[in-house]
VMD Tcl script that draws the C-alpha trace (Angstrom):
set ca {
  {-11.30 -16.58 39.52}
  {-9.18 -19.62 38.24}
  {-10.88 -22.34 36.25}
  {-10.17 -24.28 39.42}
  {-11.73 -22.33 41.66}
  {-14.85 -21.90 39.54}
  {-14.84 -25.88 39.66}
  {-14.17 -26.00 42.82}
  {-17.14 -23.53 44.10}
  {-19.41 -25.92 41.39}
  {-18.56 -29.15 43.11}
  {-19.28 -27.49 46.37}
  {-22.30 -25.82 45.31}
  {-23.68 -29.90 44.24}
  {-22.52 -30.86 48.03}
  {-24.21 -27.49 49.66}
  {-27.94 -28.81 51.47}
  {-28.24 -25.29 53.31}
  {-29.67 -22.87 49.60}
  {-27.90 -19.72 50.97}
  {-24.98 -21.21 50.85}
  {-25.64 -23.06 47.52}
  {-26.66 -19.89 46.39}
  {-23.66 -18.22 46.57}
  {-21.44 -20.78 45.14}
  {-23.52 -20.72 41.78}
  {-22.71 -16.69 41.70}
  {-19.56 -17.35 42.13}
  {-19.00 -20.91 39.41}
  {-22.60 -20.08 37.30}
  {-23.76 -17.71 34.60}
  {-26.82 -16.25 34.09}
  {-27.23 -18.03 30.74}
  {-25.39 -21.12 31.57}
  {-27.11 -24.82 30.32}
  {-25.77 -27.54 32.53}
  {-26.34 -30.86 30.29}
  {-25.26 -34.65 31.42}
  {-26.66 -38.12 29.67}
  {-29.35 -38.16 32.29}
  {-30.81 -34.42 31.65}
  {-30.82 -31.05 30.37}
  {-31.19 -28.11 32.24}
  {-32.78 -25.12 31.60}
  {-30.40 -21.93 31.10}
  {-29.87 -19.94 34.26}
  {-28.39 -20.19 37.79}
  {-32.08 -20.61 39.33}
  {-32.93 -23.72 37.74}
  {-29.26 -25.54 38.04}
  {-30.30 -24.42 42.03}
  {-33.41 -26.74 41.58}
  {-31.95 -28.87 39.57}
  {-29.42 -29.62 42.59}
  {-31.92 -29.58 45.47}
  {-33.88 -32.54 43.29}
  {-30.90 -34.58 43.35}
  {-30.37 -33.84 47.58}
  {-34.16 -35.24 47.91}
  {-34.25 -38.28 45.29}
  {-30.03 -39.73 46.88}
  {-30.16 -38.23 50.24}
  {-26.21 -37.87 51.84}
  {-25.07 -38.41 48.43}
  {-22.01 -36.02 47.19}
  {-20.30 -35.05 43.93}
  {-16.47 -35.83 43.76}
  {-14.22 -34.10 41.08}
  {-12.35 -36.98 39.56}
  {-10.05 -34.94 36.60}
  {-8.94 -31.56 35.99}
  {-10.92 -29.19 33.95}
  {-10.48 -28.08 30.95}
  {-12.55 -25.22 28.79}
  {-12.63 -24.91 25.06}
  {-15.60 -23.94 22.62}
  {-17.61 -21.72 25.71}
  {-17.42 -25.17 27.23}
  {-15.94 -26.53 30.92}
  {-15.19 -30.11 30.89}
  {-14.85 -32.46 33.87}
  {-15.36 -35.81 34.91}
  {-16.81 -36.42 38.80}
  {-18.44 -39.51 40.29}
  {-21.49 -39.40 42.47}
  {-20.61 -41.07 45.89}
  {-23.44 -42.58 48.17}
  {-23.42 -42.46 51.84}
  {-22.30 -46.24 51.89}
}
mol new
graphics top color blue
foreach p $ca { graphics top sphere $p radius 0.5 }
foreach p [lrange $ca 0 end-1] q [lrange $ca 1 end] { graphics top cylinder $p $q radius 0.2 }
display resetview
């Protein structure tokens, strides 16, 4: 996969309710080992707890969705991106 398509299946996977489907789009954009860190919170390594990291943030801004806002860019084991969260109003 591109680095775009990995993004892209990671901004879906934050917009995914049904956890199949969420599920399958962190195989495809997640490691194993990966740490997923913003100012807000840390994640555990590891594609399970990203998964319940995501299905907190469906139940505490209900209808909310992630929205890509730049390109990405990866240096140091890193991917960079910048996205805004977008509220059902």
């Amino acid at each position: 996969m591109t680095l775009d398509e990995i993004v892209s299946a990671y901004c879906a996977a934050w917009n995914e309710k049904d956890e199949v489907a969420r599920t399958a789009l962190l195989e495809k954009s997640w490691g194993d080992s990966g740490v997923y860190e913003d100012p807000t919170s840390a994640v555990p390594p590891g594609r399970a707890a990203l998964h319940a990291h995501i299905a907190g943030f469906h139940r505490a801004y209900a209808g909310a969705r992630l929205v890509r806002t730049s390109r990405a860019d990866q240096h140091h084991g890193k991917i960079h991106f910048t996205w805004q969260m977008m509220l059902p109003d």
